[in-house]
MARMARVO-349843 format. One record per residue: x, y, z of N, C-alpha, C in turn. Coordinates in pm, whole numbers, plus 32768, in hexadecimal, padded with zeros to 4 digits. Layout:
N
XYZXYZXYZ
...
//
This chain:
307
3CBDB6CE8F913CE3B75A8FA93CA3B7B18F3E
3C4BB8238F7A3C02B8558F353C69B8F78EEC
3CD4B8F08EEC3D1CB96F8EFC3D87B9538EC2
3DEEB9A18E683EA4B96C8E713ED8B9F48E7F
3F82B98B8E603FD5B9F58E9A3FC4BA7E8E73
3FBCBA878DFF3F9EBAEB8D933F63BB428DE2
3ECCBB178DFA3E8BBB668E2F3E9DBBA98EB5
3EE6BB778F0C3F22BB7B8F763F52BC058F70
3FFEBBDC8EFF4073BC5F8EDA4020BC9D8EAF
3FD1BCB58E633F78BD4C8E1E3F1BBD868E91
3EDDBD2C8F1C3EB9BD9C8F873F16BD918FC1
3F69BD678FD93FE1BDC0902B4032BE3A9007
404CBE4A8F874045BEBA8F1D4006BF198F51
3F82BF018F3D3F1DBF5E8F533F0CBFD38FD1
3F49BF4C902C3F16BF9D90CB3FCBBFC090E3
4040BFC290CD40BBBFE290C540A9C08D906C
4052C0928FF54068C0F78F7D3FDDC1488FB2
3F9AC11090093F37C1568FEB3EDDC1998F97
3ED8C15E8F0D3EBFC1B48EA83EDFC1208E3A
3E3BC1348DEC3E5EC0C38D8F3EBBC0BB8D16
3EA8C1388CEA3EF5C1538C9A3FC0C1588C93
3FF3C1558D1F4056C1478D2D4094C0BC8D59
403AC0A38D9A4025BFE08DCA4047BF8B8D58
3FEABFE98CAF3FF1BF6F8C514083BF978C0A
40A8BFF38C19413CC02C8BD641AFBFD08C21
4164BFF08CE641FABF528D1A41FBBEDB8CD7
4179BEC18CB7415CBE258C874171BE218BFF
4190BE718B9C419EBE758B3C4119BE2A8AC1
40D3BE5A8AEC400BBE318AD23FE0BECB8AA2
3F76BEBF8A683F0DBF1C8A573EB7BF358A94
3E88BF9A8AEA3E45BFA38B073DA4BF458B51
3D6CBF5D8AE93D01BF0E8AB23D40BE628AD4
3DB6BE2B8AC03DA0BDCC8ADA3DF5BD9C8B4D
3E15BE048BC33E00BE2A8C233D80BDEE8C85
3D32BE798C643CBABE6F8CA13C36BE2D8C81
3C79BDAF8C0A3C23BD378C0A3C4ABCCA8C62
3CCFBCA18C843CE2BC818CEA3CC4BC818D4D
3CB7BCFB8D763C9BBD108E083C3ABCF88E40
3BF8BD1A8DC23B29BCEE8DE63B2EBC9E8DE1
3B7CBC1D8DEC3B30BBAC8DC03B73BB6F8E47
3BD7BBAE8E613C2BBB918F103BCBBBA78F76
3BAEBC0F8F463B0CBC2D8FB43ABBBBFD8F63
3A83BBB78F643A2EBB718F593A37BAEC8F71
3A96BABE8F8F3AE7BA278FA93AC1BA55902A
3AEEBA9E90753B21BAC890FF3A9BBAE4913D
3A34BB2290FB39C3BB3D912939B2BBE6913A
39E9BC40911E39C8BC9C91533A19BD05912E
3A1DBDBF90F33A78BDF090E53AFABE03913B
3B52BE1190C83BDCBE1291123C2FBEBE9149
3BC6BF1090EC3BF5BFA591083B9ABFE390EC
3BACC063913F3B3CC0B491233B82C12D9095
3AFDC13890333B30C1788FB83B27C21C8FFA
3B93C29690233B59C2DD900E3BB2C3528FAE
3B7CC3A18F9A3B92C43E8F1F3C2EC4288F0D
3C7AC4448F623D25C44C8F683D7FC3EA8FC6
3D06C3708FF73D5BC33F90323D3FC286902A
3D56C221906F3D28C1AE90523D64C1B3910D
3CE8C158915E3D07C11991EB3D08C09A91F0
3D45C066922A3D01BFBE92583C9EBFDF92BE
3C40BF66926E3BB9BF6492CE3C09BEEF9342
3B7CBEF993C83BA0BE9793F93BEDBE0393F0
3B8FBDC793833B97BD58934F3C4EBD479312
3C51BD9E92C53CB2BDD592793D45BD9F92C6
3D3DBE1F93553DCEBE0F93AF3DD1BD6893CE
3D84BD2593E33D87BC90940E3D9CBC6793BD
3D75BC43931F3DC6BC1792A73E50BC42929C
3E64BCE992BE3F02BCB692AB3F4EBC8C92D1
3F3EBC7793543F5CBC3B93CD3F94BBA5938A
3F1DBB6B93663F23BAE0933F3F77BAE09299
3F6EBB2692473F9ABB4E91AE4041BB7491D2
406DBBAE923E40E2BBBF9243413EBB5E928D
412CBB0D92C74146BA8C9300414BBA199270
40CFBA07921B40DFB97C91D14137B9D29188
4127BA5D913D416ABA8990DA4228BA5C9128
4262BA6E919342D4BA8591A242F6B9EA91CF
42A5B95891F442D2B8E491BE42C8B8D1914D
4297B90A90F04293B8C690474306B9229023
431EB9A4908343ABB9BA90154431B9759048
4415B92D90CF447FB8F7912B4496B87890D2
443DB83890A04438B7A09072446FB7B48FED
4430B8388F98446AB8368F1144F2B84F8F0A
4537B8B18F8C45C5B8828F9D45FFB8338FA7
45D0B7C6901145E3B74190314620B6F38F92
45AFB6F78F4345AEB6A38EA44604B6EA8E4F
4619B7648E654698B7988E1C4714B7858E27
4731B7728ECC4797B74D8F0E47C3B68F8EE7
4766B63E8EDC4760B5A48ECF47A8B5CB8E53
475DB5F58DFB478BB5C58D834811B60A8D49
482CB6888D9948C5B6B98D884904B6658DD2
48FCB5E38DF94976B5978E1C4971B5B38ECD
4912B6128F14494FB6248F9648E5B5CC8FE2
491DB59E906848CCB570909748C8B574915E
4892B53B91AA487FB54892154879B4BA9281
48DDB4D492F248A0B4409357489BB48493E5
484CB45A942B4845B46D949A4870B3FE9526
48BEB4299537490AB3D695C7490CB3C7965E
48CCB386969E48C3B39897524962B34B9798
497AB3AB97CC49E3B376983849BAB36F98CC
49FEB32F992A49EFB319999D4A27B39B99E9
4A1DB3E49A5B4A82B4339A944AE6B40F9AAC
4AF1B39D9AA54B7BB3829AFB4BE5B3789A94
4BCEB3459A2B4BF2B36D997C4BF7B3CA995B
4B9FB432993A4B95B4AD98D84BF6B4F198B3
4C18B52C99674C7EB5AF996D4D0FB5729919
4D08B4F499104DA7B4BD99224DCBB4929882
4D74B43C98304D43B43D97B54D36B47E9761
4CD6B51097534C8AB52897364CEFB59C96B4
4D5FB5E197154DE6B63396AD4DFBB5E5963B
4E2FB56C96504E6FB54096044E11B50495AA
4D9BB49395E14D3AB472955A4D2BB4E79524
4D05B54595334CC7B5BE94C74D12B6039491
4D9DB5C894CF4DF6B5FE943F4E05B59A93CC
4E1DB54894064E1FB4C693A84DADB4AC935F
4D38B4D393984CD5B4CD932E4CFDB52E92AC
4CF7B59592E44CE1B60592954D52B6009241
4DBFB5E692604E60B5C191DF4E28B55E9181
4DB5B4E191994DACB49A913E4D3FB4C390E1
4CCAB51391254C6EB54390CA4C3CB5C090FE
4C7CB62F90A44C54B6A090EF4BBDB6CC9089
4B84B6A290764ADEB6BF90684A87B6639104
4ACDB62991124A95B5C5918C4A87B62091E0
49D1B65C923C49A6B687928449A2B6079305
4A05B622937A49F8B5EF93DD4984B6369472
4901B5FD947648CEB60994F34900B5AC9566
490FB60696074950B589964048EFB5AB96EE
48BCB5479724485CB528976048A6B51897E5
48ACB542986548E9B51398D7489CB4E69923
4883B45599714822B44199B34836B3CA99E7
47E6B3869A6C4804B30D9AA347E0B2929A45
4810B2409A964812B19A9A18477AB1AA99F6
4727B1969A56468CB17A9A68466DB1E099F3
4687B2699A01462AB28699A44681B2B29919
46E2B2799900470FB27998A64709B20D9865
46B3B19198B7467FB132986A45DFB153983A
4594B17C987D4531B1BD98514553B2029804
4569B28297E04582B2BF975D45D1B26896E0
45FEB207970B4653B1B1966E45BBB152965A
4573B12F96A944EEB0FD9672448DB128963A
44A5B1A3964B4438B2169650444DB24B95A4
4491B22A95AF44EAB27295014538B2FD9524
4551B33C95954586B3B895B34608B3B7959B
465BB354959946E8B34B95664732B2F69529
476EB2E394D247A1B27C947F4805B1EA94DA
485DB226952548A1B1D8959D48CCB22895E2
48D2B1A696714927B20796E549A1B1A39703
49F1B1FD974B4A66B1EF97984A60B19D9817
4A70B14098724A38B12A98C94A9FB0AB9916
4A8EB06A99794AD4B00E99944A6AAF829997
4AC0AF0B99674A4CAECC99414A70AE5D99BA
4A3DADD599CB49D5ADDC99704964AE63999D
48D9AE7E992048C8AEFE9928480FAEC5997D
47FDAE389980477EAE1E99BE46EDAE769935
4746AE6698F646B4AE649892468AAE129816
45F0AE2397EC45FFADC0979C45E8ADF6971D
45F2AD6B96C845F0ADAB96434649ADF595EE
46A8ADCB9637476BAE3B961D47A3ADFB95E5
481AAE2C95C7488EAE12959948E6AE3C95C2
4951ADF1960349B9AE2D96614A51AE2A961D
4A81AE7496254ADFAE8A95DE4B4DAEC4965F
4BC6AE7B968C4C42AE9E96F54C81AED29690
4CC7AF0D970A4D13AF8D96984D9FAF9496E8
4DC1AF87978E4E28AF9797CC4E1DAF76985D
4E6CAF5E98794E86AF5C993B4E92AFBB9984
4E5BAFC699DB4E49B05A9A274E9BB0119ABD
4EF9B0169AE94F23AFD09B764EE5B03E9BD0
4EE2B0029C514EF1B0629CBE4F44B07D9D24
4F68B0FD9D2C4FE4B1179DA04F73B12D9E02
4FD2B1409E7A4FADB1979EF74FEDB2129F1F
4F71B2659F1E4FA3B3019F4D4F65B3399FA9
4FEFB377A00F4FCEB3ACA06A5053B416A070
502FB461A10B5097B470A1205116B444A154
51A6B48CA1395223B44CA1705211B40DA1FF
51B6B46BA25151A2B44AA2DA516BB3ACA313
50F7B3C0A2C45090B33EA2D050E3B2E3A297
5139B2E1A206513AB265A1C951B4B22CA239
51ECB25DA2535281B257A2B35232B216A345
51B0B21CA3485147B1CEA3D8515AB146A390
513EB11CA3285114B088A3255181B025A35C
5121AFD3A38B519CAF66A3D951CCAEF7A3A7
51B0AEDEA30851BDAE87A2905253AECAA238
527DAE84A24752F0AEBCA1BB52D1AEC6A130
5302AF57A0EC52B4AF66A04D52D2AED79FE4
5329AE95A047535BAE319FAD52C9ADA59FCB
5296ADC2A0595253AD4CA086519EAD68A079
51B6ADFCA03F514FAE52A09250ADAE17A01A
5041ADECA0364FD4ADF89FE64F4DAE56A033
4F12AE3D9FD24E80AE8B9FEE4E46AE53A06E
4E34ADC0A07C4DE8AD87A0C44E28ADC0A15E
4EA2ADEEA15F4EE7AE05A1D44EC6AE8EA231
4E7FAED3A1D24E48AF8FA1F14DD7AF41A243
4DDFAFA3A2AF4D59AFB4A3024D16B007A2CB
4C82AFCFA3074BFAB021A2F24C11B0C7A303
4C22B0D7A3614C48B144A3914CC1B1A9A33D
4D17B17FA31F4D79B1BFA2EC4D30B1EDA24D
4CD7B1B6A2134CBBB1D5A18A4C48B24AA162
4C7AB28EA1124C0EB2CDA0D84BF7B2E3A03F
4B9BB2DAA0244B31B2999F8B4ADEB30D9F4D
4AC5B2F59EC94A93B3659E8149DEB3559F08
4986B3939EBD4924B3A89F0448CEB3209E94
4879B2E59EDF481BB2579E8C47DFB27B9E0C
47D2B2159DE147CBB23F9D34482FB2219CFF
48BEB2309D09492BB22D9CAD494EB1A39CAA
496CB1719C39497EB0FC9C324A1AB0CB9C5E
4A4FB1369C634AD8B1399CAF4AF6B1149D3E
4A69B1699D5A4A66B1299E154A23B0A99E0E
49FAB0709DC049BEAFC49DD94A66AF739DB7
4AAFAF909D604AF1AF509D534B88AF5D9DAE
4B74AFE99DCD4BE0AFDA9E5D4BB5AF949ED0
4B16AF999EF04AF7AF2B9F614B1AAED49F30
4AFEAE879EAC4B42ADE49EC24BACADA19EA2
4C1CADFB9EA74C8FADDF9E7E4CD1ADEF9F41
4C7CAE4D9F714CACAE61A0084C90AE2AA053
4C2AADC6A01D4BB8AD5AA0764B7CAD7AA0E4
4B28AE1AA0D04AD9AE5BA0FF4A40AE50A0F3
49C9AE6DA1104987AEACA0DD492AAF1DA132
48BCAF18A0AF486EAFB1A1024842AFB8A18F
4863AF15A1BF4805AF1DA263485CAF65A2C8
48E5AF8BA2974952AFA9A31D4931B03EA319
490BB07CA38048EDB112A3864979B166A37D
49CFB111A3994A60B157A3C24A9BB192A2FF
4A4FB169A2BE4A74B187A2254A58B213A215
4AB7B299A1F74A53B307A1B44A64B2E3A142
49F0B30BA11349D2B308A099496CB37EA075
49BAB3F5A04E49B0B4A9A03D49BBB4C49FE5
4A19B49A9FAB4A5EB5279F3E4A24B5059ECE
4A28B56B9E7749CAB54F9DF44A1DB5389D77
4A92B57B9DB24AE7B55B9D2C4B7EB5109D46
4BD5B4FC9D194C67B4D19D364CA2B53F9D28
4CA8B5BD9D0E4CD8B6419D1B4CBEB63F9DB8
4C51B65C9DE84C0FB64B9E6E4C6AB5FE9ED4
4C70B5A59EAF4C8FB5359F034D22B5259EEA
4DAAB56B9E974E0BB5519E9A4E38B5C79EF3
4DF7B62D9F124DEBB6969F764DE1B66D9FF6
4D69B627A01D4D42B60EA0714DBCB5A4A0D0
4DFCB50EA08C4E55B4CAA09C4EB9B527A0C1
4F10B584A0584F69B5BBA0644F5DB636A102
4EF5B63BA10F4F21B680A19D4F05B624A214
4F22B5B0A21F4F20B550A2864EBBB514A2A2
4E23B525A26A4DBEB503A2804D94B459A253
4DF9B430A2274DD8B393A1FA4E34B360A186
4DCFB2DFA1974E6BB2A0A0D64DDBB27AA094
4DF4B28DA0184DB8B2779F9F4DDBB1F39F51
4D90B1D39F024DD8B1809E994DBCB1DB9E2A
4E4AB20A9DDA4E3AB24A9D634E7BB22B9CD2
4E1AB2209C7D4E5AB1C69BF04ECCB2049BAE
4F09B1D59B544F97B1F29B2D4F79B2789AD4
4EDEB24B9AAB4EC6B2B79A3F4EA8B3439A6D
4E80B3719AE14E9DB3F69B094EE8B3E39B5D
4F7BB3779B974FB3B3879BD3501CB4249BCC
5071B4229B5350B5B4A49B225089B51F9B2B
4FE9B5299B184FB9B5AC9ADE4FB9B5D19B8E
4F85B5859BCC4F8CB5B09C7E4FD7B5C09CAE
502FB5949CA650A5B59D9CCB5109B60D9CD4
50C1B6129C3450FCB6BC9C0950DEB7499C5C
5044B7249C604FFFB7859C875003B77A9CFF
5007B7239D9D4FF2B6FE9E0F5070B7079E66
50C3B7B49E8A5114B7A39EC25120B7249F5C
5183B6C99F97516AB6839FB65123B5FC9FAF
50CBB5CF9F5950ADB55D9F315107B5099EDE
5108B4A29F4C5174B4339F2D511AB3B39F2A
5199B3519EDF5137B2D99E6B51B5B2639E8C
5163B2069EB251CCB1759EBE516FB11C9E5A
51ADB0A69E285169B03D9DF2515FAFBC9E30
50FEAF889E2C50DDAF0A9E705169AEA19E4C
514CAE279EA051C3ADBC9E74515EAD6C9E18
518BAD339DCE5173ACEC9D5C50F9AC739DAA
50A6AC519D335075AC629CF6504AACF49D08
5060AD3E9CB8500FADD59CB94F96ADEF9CA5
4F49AE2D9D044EACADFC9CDF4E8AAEA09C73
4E40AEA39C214E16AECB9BB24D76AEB59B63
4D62AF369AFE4CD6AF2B9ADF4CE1AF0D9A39
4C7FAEEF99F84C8DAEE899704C63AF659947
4C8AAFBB98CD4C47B02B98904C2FAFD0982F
4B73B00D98104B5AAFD397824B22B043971E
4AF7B00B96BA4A81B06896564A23B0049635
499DB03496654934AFE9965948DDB03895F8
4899B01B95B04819B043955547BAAFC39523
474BB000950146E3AF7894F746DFAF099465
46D3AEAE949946F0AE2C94524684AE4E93AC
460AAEAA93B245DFAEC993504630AF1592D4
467DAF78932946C9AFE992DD46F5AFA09269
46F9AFD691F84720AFB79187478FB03C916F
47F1B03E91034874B06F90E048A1B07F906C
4918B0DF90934968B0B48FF94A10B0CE9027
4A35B09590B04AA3B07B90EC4A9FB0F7914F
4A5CB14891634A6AB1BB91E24A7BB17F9276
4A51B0FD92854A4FB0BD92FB4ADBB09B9317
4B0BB05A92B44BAEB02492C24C1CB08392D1
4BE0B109925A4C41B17292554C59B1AC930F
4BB4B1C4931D4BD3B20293C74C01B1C39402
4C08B12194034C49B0D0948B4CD8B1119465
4D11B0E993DF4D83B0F893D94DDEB1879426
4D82B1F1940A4DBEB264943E4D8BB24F94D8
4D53B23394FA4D45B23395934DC0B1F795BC
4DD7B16F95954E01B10B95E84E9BB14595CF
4EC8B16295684F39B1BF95464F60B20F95CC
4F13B27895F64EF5B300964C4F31B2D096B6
4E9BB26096D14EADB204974C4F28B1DC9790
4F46B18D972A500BB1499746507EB1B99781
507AB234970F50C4B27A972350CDB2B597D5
5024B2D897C9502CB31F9869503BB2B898CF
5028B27A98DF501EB1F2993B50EFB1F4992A
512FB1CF98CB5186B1D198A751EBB2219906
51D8B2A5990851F0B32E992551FDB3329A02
51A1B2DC9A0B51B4B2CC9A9F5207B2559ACD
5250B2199A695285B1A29A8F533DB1C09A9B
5349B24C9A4453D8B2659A3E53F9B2A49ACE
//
């Protein structure tokens, strides 16, 4: 690099002040060693950076395209020198992917619980399907995700955290159709027809097909909705039964005048929640601390639909 920062902040000065003499007063420089700088920026660069005239200073062509580029590196080197100010005052940062079918339900309570245990702790939090929330934990884009395991990737570390069961929700109307008794009643017993499923992709709808001993070949499956908000709507006005986990069982419930929830007969079929991050990651207990508050969260809400 034929150029530094230095030289950078003193033409940006320049073309901000218009005027060298006030440029070197922002920068707290002289003049003169100012506009030795600059020449030597142009001249790195190839070419003047302003035109000199009587009362005024322009950017030349060349000029507007340097700052272009001078105001961009200048505002990551002041982003990063925050960054190193921030490390070493003790604060720090993780970034987290959850599943949808997780997030909404999770997501209150971890981030309070984070934040009660370390409030310098900057939480980023990532919402996105398994697939590419395994891509981004490979990718280096996030520290761990939330997910139901097993999570089908490699190079992990899987970490269970709680039981997610599944009820069935529908409406009073429909559930009052089945010709199984609730104490007798399982998954495998729902017709094709009667069910409806997040839309493909969710790892939620692979695992309600095989707990229902379904799969993608029966056309009679919808499989629409994009979210479980979506789809506890959709159930609740007669349009089908769902399988829905314990963990947004409550919050829907709440919100879904009419949507009603039975539980399977025992064995209860159910998903694992885990926290996965990569087997490289190195630490200094942030991995354990988050399971702990997750799996905490976890219990409670899961908990919460059982009273």
């Amino acid at each position: 690099m034929n150029f530094t920062f230095r030289q950078l902040q003193y033409f940006r000065a320049v073309a901000d002040q218009r005027n060298f003499g006030r440029a070197a007063q922002a920068c707290h420089v002289s003049q003169p060693a100012l506009s030795v700088q600059i020449k030597a920026l142009e001249e790195a660069l190839g070419g003047p950076l302003f035109e000199r005239q009587a009362r005024d200073i322009l950017l030349t062509p060349l000029g507007r395209d340097v700052l272009d580029h001078a105001n961009q590196i200048l505002k990551a080197a002041d982003q990063l020198d925050r960054f190193a100010r921030d490390r070493s005052g003790g604060h720090r940062s993780l970034s987290i992917g959850m599943i949808p079918t997780v997030a909404p339900y999770l997501l209150p309570g971890v981030l309070a619980g984070l934040r009660s245990g370390d409030v310098s702790l900057r939480v980023q939090i990532r919402e996105a399907r398994t697939g590419r929330l395994l891509g981004m934990l490979q990718a280096g884009e996030i520290d761990a995700a939330v997910l139901a395991l097993p999570s089908g990737g490699a190079a992990l570390h899987e970490e269970p955290l709680f039981e997610d069961k599944f009820l069935l929700a529908g409406s009073q109307t429909r559930l009052n159709r089945l010709t199984v008794s609730p104490e007798a009643l399982r998954p495998v017993d729902l017709k094709a027809a009667q069910l409806m499923l997040l839309e493909d992709g969710h790892c939620l709808t692979d695992q309600a097909l095989e707990v229902c001993g379904q799969d993608r070949a029966s056309g009679q499956i919808n499989m629409g909705a994009s979210s479980l908000a979506t789809l506890s709507r959709l159930v609740a006005e007669g349009f089908g039964l769902t399988l829905m986990p314990e963990l947004a069982a409550r919050a829907e419930a709440d919100a879904v005048p009419g949507l009603q929830l039975l539980r399977f007969s025992s064995p209860q079929p159910a998903r694992t929640i885990g926290l996965v991050r990569r087997l490289s990651t190195e630490g200094d207990g942030w991995f354990e601390r988050l399971s702990q508050v997750i799996r905490q969260v976890g219990e409670d809400v899961v908990a919460q639909s059982r009273i």
